[in-house]
C-alpha positions, 0 to 999 in steps of 0.5 A: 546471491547465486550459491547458499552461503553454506558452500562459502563456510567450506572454502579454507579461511585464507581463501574466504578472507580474500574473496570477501576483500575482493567483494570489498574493493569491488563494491567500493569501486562500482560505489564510485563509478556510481556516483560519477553516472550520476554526476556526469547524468547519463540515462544508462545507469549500469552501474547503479544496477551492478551496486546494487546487486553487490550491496545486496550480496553482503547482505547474506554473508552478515546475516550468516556471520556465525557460519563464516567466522570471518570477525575480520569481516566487520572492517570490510563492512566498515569499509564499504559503509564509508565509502557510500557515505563519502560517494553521497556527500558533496566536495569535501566530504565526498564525491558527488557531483564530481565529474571525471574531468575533475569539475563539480556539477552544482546541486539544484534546490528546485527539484522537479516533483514529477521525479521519483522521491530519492527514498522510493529510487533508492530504496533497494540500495539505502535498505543495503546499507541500513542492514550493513550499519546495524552490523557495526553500530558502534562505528555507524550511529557515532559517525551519521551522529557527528556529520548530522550535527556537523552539517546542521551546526554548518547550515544554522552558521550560514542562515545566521550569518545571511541573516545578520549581514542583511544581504539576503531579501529573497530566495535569488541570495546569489550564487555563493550563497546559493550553492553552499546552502544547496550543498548543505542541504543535499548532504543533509537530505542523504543522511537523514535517509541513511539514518533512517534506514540504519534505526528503522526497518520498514516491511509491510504488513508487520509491527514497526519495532526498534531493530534487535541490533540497535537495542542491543547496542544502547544497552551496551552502552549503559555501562558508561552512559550518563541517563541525565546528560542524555536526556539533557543533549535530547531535550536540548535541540536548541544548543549545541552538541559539543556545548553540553558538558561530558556529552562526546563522553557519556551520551547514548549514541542513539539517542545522539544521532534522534537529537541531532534530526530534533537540532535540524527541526528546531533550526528550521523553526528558529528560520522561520521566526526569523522570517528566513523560510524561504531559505530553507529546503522543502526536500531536506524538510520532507526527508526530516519529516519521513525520517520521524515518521519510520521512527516515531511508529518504531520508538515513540511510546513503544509496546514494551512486551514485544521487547525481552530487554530495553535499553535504560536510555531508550525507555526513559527517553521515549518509554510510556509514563516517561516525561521523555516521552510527552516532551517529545510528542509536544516538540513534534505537534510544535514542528508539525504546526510550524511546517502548516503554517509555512510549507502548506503549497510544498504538496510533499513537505505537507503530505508527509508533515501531516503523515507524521501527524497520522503516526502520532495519532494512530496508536492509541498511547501516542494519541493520549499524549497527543491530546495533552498538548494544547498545539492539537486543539489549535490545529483543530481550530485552525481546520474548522475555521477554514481562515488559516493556512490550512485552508490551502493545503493541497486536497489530497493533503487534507485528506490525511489531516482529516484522518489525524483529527478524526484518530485523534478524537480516539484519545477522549475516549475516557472523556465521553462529554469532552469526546463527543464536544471533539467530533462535533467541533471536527465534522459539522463544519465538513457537513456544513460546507457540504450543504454551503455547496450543493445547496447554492441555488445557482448550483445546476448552473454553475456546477462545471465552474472551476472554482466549484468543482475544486471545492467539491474534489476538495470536500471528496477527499477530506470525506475519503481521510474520514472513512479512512479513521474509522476504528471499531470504537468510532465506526457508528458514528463515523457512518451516521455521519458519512450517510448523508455524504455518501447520497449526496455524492450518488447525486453528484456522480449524474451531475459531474457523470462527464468529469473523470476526476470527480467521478473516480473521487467518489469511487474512492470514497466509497471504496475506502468506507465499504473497505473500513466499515463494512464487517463492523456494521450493524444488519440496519446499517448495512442495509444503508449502505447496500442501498447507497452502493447500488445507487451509486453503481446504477446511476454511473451505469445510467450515463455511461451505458452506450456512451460515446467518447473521441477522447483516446484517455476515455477508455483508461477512465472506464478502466479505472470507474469499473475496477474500482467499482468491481473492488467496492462490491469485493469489499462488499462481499467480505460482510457475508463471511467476516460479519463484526457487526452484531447488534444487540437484537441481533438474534435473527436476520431483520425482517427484509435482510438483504446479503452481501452476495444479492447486492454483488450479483445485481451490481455485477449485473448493472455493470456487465453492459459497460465492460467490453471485450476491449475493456476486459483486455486489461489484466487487472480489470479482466482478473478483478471481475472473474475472480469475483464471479468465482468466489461468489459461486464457491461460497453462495452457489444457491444465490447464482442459481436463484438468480432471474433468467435474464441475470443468469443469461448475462453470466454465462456469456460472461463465462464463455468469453472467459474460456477462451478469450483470455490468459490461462489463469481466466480460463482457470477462473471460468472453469472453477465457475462453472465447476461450483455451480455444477457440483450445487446443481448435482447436490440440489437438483429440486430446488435448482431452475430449469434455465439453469440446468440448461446452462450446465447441459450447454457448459457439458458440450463446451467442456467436453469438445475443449479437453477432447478435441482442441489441440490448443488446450493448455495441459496446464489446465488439466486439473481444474479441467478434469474436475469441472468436467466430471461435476458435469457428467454428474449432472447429466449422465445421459447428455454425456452418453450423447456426446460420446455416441455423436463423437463414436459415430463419427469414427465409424468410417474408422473401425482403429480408431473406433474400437479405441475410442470405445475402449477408452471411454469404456474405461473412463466411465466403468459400469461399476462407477458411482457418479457423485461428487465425493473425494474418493470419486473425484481422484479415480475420474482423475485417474481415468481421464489422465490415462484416457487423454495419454490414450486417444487425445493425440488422434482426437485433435488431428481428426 
């Protein structure tokens, strides 16, 4: 919104009244032209930009309601909210897919997976309405409960009626048919999203909770809620609402419209008993299982301490110790091995079927919950087997499955015996198809088969959902198992050095377990890894030094091994500042200790011959690697001055490139670079190596001609600059004097601008002038050489 609605709580209320009924109309009718760009499937989308913009504009009226008192606002509110509804729902509900000649354009069930999820392209517009429906709870849930259940009551009348006629034998089940259930299921798919937006509320980086507008409004309704015939339509997913006696009267409407999407998920386990899957939708089961997904982590077995009241129906329903609770976590294993043993070739059903298994896991309440069903240790088995419909999950999917039953050995941690029996019957039969693999005697020969290198991506990615469980009570044994993994993929990266996928694999793998494992490592098995990481950047960069490469994606693939090499030694780097991993005998550093900046500095120097000129055209890359570099240097600036010559040589070329090759902020980069080794130079100057000083005596001149004499020098960078430069001087006061005599002499012919210059200098650098690097110096030579540039850089560039 443009102005602060503080300048709207000004304008006389009949005035503000109309103005939000203006906003109302407008809203609703972009809302319509809206639906008729989607129907009539045009690429310009102008007006699904506008509505978005507007639904985003009403968000700052509601949430400074108590300024405007407009309580008239809520039917606008109301207004709107039914009209999204009705642009998103098919004839005749709504008006989607209705063309402006009045024609009906049919839904399609066969979705292209290639194209972006409704969830992620309608993310903005979807939050919107979430945000505008918690506003009037009391109108919202009641009515996405009633159309949930009309719509699922509707889909399970027609798998019911198909399946009693015997007039359907395959997906083809003609075109009525065809075109109701597609209906059914695209009006079904938007209202789980909108539901899902309205009970949930989804910002990274912070604590999933139920949103206060919803709890508040369950509470409210414990006046006239009836506790036993809520629980009763909740753990009744396999009757009809309006079947349940007094439920349309005394039912918590939040638990009402969860109900309902527990309805929908036992109508698809009723299809599939009924050997009728092939007529449910993959996209509304996905949409139901993202849905219980953002619910699950925000509702199911809650922290109650984040809560200053909660709702009677809420707790008892899904509250810790409730029976609500179990029940509800068993009904989700249920449809969670329901939907694997069906829907394993659908990638996203599957993805975030075993995503909602992830959830159910990662919370230790939930995770002990979850080992109380005897579901979870079928699917164990089923894994471990390798004979069961998981065995053809998608590799990436397998990724995140591995995660949930590693997480979900957590909920033995009680149980030590039973625990440790848990993680054998989990992660040996990964270890052995490991050695079933890599230790065929053919494998030399027949690495390149399809076949084989699908089992190796396939076994990559299961080792990546592993090192993405690690916790801090699981870590020493995740690595003890992940070692031996981690030195046979450094073998297969010289194997398969000419296969992008599986190389770019194995990155990911030790990337994720360096990022999850590092700060809670003990120094010994720090170490391990150290080494192994080394290993794995020193024979990538064996293959891939002076390769050469006709294919045009090569360079996007060098791009991608060296960012996320240059991410795994960031990573690496945390362990020198954020160390959690203290063993017993930890009192002193083991005898041999090797830093986290030594492996950086020697991984960063194996690593410098592939990334050209070329490569550091990439902004990220280009970032990624400067910054590493800098960070280094302000926190172990002894370690860069320890460093070999021909190490220190490679830097400092590196450096150079940066100053002037690159955006403003690289160039930024390079001067605090520069800047920190200076300032230990100046405070060290006996234990720093001569090589070194030279370096800085070179980087004096550099330095000195960039601020003085080049006229292209951003002025933004003026600060940084200055600050580098005068960490500089310090170290050498008599290379200063000489560059300011050559550069007096040269103005000799010119005895203005001469006498001007001298001045100037005169005046940056008094006599009286202490050179260290205290705060107190450093913001007088800032002073000084801001009025020294005012003074004599105009005439400096031109001559």
């Amino acid at each position: 919104m443009l102005f602060p609605v503080s300048c709207f709580a000004g304008i006389p209320h009949p005035l503000l009244s109309a103005f939000i009924q203006h906003l109302t109309t407008l809203t609703c009718n972009f809302g319509v032209k809206t639906a008729l760009e989607e129907a009539e499937q045009e690429d310009d989308k102008i007006y699904k930009e506008a509505f978005e913009k507007l639904l985003a504009s009403w968000i700052g009226f509601i949430l400074h309601q108590d300024e405007l008192e407009l309580p008239e606002m809520k039917v606008q509110v109301i207004e709107v909210i039914n009209c999204y509804l009705k642009c998103n729902l098919g004839i005749p509900d709504g008006l989607r897919n209705k063309r402006k000649s009045g024609a009906v354009l049919e839904d399609k069930d066969d979705y292209d997976e290639n194209d972006e999820e409704d969830r992620d392209k309608y993310s903005d517009q979807l939050s919107s309405i979430g945000a505008l429906a918690r506003y009037v709870p009391h109108h919202t849930i009641p009515l996405l409960a009633r159309l949930l259940e009309e719509h699922v009551t509707r889909l399970f009348g027609q798998l019911q009626r198909l399946h009693q006629s015997g007039a359907v034998t395959t997906a083809d089940n003609g075109s009525a048919d065809s075109s109701v259930l597609n209906d059914l299921n695209e009006d079904i798919h938007w209202l789980l999203l909108v539901s899902s937006h309205v009970l949930t509320i989804h910002a990274e980086g912070e604590t999933p909770l139920v949103p206060s507008e919803i709890m508040n409004y369950s509470i409210k309704q414990s006046n006239h809620m009836d506790l036993n015939t809520t629980l009763k339509v909740l753990s009744s997913p396999g009757e009809r609402f309006d079947s349940i006696p007094g439920a349309d009267q005394v039912t918590d409407s939040v638990i009402r419209l969860i109900s309902s999407v527990f309805r929908l998920c036992e109508v698809e386990n009723r299809a599939v008993s009924a050997n009728l899957a092939y007529l449910l939708s993959p996209l509304v089961g996905s949409s139901a299982m993202w849905f219980l997904n953002r619910w699950c982590i925000a509702y199911l077995l809650p922290n109650e301490k984040h809560y200053v009241e909660m709702s009677v129906a809420l707790k008892s329903a899904f509250g810790r110790g409730s029976e609500g609770a179990q029940w509800t976590v068993a009904f989700l294993l249920d449809k969670v091995a329901s939907n694997l043993s069906v829907w394993s070739s659908e990638v996203q059903l599957a993805e975030d079927t075993v995503k909602l298994l992830v959830a159910l896991v990662e919370n230790r309440g939930r995770c002990q919950s979850v080992m109380k069903c005897p579901v979870m240790m079928s699917l164990v088995k089923q894994q471990c087997s390798g004979q069961s419909q998981l065995s053809i999950l998608p590799s990436n999917v397998k990724r995140f499955l591995m995660k949930a039953l590693v997480l979900a050995g957590s909920g033995l941690d009680e149980q030590k015996v039973l625990q440790d029996e848990y993680w054998n019957l989990v992660l040996l039969p990964l270890h052995e198809r490991f050695k079933t693999v890599l230790g065929r005697p053919d494998f030399e020969n027949s690495f390149h088969n399809d076949s084989i290198r699908l089992e190796v991506i396939d076994l990559i990615e299961s080792a990546v959902g592993v090192s993405e469980a690690t916790r801090h009570d699981n870590v020493d044994m995740l690595f003890s198992f992940m070692h031996p993994v981690l030195t046979e993929c450094v073998k297969l990266t010289g194997i398969y050095h000419n296969y992008p996928d599986i190389v770019q694999s194995i990155l990911e793998l030790f990337g994720t377990l360096v990022d999850r494992q590092i700060c809670l490592l003990s120094p010994a098995n720090s170490r391990k890894l150290y080494e192994v990481s080394l290993s794995l950047i020193q024979i990538y960069a064996k293959f891939n030094k002076d390769k050469k490469v006709v294919d045009p994606d090569a360079e996007e693939d060098t791009f991608s091994d060296i960012t996320m090499m240059m991410l795994l030694l960031s990573n690496l780097l945390s362990k020198d500042y954020v160390d959690f991993g203290f063993s017993e005998d930890h009192a002193t550093a083991p005898e041999g200790h090797v830093s986290a900046s030594d492996v950086v500095l020697y991984g960063v120097n194996m690593l410098i011959p592939l990334m050209t000129k070329e490569l550091l055209k990439f902004p990220s890359l280009c970032t990624l690697y400067y910054k590493l570099l800098s960070f280094v240097a302000e926190l172990f600036p002894e370690k860069l001055c320890q460093l070999p010559e021909d190490l220190v040589n490679t830097l400092i070329q590196s450096m150079e490139l940066g100053l002037t090759n690159f955006s403003v902020d690289i160039t930024r980069v390079c001067l605090e670079w520069i800047g920190h080794v200076a300032g230990y130079v100046y405070n060290k100057p006996d234990t720093t190596s001569a090589y070194i000083k030279a370096a800085m005596d070179h980087y004096l001149q550099v330095v000195f001609q960039m601020l003085l004499l080049e006229s292209c020098f951003d002025m933004d960078l003026l600060e940084t600059g200055s600050q580098t430069f005068f960490a500089l001087i310090c170290c050498n006061q008599e290379k200063f004097r000489q560059l300011v005599n050559e550069l007096l002499t040269k103005m000799q012919n010119e005895p203005k601008y001469y006498e001007r210059l001298s001045t100037a200098f005169n005046k940056l650098t008094p006599f009286a002038m202490k050179f260290d690097l205290t705060r107190k110096t450093k913001v007088r030579f800032q002073e000084n050489f801001d009025k020294f540039l005012v003074n004599v850089r105009g005439f400096l560039c031109v001559k």
